[in-house]
C-alpha positions in Angstrom: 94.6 105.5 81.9 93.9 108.0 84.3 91.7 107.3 87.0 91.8 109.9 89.7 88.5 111.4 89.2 87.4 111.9 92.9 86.4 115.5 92.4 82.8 116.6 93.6 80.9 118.6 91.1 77.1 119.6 91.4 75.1 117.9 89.0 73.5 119.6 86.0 70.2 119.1 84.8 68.8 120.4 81.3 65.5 120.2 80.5 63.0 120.8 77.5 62.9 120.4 73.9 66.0 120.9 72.4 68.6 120.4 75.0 70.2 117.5 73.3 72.2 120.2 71.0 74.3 121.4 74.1 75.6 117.9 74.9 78.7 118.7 72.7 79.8 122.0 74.7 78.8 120.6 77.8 81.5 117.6 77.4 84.2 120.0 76.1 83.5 121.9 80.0 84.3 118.2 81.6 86.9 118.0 79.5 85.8 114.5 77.5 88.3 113.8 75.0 87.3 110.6 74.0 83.6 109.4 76.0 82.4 105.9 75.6 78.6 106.0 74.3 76.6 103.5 76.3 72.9 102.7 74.8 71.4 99.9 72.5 71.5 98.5 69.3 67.6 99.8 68.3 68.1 103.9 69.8 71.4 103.6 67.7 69.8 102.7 64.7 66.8 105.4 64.7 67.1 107.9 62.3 68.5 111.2 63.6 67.1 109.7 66.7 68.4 109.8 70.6 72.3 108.7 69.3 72.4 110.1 66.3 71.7 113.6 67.8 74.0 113.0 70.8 77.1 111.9 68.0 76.3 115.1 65.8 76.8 117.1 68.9 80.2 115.6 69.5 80.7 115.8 66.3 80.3 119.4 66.0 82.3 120.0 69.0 85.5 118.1 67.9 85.1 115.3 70.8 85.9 111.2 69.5 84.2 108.6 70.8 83.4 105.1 70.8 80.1 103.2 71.0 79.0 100.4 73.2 75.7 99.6 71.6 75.0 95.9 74.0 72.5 97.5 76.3 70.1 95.2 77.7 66.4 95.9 80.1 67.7 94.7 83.5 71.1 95.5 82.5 73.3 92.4 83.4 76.9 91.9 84.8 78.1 90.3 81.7 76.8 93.8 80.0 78.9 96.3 82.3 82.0 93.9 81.9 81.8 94.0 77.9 81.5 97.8 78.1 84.4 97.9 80.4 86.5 96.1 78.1 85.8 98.1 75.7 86.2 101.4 77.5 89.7 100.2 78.1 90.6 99.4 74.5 89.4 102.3 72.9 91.5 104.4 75.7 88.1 106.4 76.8 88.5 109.2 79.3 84.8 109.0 80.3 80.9 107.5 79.5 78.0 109.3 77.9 74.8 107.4 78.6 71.5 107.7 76.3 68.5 105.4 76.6 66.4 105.2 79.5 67.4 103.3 83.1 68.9 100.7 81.5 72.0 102.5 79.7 72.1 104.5 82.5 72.5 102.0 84.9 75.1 100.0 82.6 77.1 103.2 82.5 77.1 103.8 86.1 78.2 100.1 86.4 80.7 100.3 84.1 82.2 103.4 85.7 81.8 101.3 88.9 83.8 98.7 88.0 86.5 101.0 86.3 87.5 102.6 89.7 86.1 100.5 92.5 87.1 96.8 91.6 85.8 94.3 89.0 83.5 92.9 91.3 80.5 94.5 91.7 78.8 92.5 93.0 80.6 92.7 96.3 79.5 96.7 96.7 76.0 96.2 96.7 75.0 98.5 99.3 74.6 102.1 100.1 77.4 104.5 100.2 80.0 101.2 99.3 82.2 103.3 96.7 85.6 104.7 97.7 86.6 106.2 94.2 85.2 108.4 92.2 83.7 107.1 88.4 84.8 108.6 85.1 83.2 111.8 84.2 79.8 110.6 83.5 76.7 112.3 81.3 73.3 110.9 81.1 71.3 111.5 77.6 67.5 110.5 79.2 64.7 109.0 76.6 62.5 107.4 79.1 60.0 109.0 81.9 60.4 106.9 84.1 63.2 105.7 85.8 64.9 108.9 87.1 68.4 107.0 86.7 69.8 109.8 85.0 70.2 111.8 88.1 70.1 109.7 90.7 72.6 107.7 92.9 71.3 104.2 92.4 73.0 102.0 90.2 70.1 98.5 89.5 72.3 95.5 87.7 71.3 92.1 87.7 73.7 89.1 88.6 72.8 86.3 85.2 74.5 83.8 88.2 72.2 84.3 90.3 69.1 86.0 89.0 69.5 88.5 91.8 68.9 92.6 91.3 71.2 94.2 93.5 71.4 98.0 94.0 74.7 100.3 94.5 73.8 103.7 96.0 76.3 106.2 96.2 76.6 110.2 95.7 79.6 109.1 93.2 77.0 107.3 90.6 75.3 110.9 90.2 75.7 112.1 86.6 77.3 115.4 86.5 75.5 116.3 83.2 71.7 115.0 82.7 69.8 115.9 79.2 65.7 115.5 79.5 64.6 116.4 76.2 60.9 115.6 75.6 61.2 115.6 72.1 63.4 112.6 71.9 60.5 110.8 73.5 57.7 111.4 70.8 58.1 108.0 69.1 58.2 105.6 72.2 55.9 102.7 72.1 52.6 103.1 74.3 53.4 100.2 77.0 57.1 101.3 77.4 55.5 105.1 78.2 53.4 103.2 80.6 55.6 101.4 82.4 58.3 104.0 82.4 55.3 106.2 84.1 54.4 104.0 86.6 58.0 103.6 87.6 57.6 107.3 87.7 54.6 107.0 89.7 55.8 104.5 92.1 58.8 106.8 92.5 56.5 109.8 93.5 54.7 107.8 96.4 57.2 105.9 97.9 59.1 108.8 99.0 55.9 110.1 100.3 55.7 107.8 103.1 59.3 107.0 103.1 61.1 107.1 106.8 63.5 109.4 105.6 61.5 112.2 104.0 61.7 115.4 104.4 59.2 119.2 103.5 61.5 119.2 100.5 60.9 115.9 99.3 57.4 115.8 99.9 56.6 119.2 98.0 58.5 117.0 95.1 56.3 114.2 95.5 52.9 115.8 95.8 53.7 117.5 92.5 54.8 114.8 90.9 52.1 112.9 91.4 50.0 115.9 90.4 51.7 116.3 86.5 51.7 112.6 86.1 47.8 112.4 87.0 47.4 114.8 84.3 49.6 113.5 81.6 50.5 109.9 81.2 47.3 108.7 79.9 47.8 111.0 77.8 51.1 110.7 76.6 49.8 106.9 76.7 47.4 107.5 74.1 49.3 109.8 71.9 52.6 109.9 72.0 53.3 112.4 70.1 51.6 114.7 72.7 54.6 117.0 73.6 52.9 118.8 75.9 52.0 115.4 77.8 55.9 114.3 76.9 56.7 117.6 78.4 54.9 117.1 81.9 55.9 113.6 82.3 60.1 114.6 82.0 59.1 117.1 84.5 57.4 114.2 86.8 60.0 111.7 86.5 62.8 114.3 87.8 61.1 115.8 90.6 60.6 111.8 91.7 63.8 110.9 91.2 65.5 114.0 93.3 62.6 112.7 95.5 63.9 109.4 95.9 67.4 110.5 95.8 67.0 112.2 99.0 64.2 110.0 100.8 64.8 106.8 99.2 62.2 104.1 98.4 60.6 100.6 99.8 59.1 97.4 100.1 57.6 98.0 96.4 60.9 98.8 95.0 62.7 96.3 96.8 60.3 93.6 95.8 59.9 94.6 92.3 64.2 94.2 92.0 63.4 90.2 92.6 61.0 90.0 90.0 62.6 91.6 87.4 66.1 89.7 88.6 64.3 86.6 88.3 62.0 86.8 85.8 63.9 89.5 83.7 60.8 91.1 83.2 60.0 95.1 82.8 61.1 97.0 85.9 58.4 99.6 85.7 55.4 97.1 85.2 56.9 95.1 88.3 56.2 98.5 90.4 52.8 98.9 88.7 51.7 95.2 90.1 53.4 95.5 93.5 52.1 99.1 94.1 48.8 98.8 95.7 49.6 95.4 97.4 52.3 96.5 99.2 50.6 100.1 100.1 47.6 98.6 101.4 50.3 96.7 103.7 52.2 100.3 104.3 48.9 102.6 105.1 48.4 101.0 108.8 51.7 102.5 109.1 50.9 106.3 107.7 47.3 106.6 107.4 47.5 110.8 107.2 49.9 110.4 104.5 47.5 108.5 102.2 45.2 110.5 102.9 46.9 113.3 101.4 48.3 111.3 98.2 44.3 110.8 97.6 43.8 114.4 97.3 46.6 115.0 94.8 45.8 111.9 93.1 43.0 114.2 92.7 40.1 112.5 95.0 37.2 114.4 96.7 37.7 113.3 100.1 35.4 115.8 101.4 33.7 114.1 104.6 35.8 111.2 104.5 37.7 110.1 107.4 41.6 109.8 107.4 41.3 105.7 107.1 38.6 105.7 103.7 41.1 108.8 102.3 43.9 106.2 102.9 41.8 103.3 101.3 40.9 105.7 98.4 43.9 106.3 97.0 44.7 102.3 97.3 42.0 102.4 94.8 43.3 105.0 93.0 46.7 103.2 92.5 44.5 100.4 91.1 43.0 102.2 88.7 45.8 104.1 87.0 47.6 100.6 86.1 44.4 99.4 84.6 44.1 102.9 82.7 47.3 102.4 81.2 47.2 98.5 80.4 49.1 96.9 83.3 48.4 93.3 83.9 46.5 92.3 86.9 48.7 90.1 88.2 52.3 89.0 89.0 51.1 85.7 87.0 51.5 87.4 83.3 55.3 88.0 84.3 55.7 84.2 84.7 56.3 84.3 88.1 56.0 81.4 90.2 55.1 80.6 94.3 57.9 78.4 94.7 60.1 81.3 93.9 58.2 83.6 96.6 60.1 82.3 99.6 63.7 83.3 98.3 62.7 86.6 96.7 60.8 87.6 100.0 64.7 86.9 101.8 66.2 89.0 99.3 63.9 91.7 99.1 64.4 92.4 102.6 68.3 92.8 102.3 67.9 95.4 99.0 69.2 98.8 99.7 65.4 99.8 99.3 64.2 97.9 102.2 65.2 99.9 104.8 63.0 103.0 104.4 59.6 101.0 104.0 57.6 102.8 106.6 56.1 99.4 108.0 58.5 96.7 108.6 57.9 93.7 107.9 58.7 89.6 108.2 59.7 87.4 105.4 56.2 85.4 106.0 54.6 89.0 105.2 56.2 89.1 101.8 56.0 85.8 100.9 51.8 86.6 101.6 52.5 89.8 99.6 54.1 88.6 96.5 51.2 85.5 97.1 48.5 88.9 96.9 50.2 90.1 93.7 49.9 86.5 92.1 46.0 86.0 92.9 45.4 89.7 92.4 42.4 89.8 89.2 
């Protein structure tokens, strides 16, 4: 098997309705003899859905494949080790994602493991990878997660109940395909958890430590098109143009976050869903306005300014009740959508609070929080998202 792939290659994004059809031409330019197609048992068996499409392209192009159809939500060890296995049998020269984070993420793990050692768990980390992974496309049918084109790699450890997080430059599709239409049929609460995730994306950035002018215009207009279009897309689904402006959300968040990183809500949300195995985006949702009402002592003026995009009149206000407003605001756009109130519908539990607070504080996300903080202070935080009503 060949397995010197460390070229660099700027990463491709297509977007809109349609794109799908040029997934076949685009993997005869990477030279994808023989891809393994990572995704999950229910996108495969849609009807000329997200897989189907993505197999009639190859098809049409001449290109073989094989499919690993185990894809699970908080993609597991166990899961990037099957697909592994099964890379190697089938001889596959390269991975073709298509679902939402979760294949992605088991595809990037599975390229991981292919060129950087079995264990992944031992390169959790930023920047940890010293060979390059397969040739790698990403077929996107969420708006949320922004895996598709960014660095970040999110498995869980079934040992341990741990999330971990492998960010490197290497995970980066070189191919990503956002087409809206491919989104029109998913379920109201998966669009709004997705979105939130999208959401959460947006503002973290915002106030990260390591933004940037570029990162922030990204944000602020992020934040902007998902203001305007996921309750809709909530609501009807089949809203393209609401379909439309949340693909273009999620992937100005995620080249957002791929350049100024996230925080303490990220980081924090990566223990409940490792623990509880519970839906990444709703985790952000709940954490959210906890953890920025914790952040905005740190970054007032940058609250203050998510307000007004969140689309606040904070005419007279002062810079402290802007900040506080868009707190509120954050509130308010879970409850639109049907978030729970509180960490307690996820079934998580106090006595767990102490060792997720550790681990939270060692995740790759942790480090750009703008306000640093103590174990104590998120063991009180998780203890605020529990008794939040």
């Amino acid at each position: 098997m060949k397995t010197n792939f460390d070229f660099l290659m700027p990463s491709v994004n297509f977007f809109g309705p349609g794109v799908i059809a040029k997934i076949g031409e685009r993997a005869q330019m990477l030279n994808m003899h023989h891809p393994l197609i990572v995704t999950d048992k229910f996108l495969q068996g849609v009807a000329n859905g997200p897989v189907a499409q993505t197999l009639a392209s190859l098809d049409a192009a001449g290109i073989t494949y094989a499919v690993y159809n185990a894809v699970e939500p908080n993609p597991k060890v166990r899961n990037i080790q099957a697909a592994k296995a099964l890379y190697l049998a089938e001889h596959c020269d390269s991975i073709i994602t298509v679902g939402g984070g979760s294949a992605h993420d088991t595809g990037k793990g599975t390229g991981i493991i292919l060129t950087n050692g079995d264990d992944i768990t031992a390169l959790a980390g930023i920047e940890t990878l010293t060979a390059a992974l397969p040739p790698l496309m990403a077929v996107n049918t969420t708006a949320g997660t922004g895996s598709e084109l960014t660095r970040h790699c999110v498995i869980t450890n079934e040992a341990t109940h741990l999330k971990f997080v492998v960010v490197s430059w290497r995970n980066i599709p070189l191919v990503s395909f956002n087409d809206p239409a491919l989104q029109l049929d998913v379920p109201a609460k998966l669009t709004a958890a997705t979105g939130m995730d999208a959401y959460v994306q947006a503002i973290e950035p915002y106030v990260s430590l390591n933004r940037n002018p570029i990162t922030d215009a990204q944000c602020l207009q992020a934040i902007r098109l998902i203001e305007k279009h996921l309750r809709p897309a909530v609501a009807n689904g089949h809203d393209l143009v609401a379909r439309t402006g949340m693909v273009e959300a999620e992937m100005l968040a995620g080249m957002a976050f791929n350049n100024a990183d996230l925080g303490y809500v990220h980081a924090m949300a990566h223990q409940l869903g490792g623990q509880y195995d519970a839906p990444h985006g709703v985790c952000c949702a709940l954490l959210l306005p906890i953890v920025e009402q914790y952040n905005l002592l740190a970054c007032p003026d940058r609250f203050a300014s998510l307000a007004l995009a969140m689309g606040e009149n904070t005419a007279g206000l002062t810079t402290r009740e802007a900040a506080e407003l868009a707190i509120r605001h954050m509130r308010q756009m879970a409850q639109d959508v049907g978030i729970p109130a509180s960490i307690k519908a996820l079934g998580a539990k106090p006595v767990d609070f102490p060792l997720m607070a550790e681990n939270a504080l060692k995740d790759g996300n942790a480090f750009s929080n703008p306000r640093k903080g103590t174990k104590e202070e998120l063991i009180a935080l998780f203890q605020a998202a529990y008794d939040a009503e």
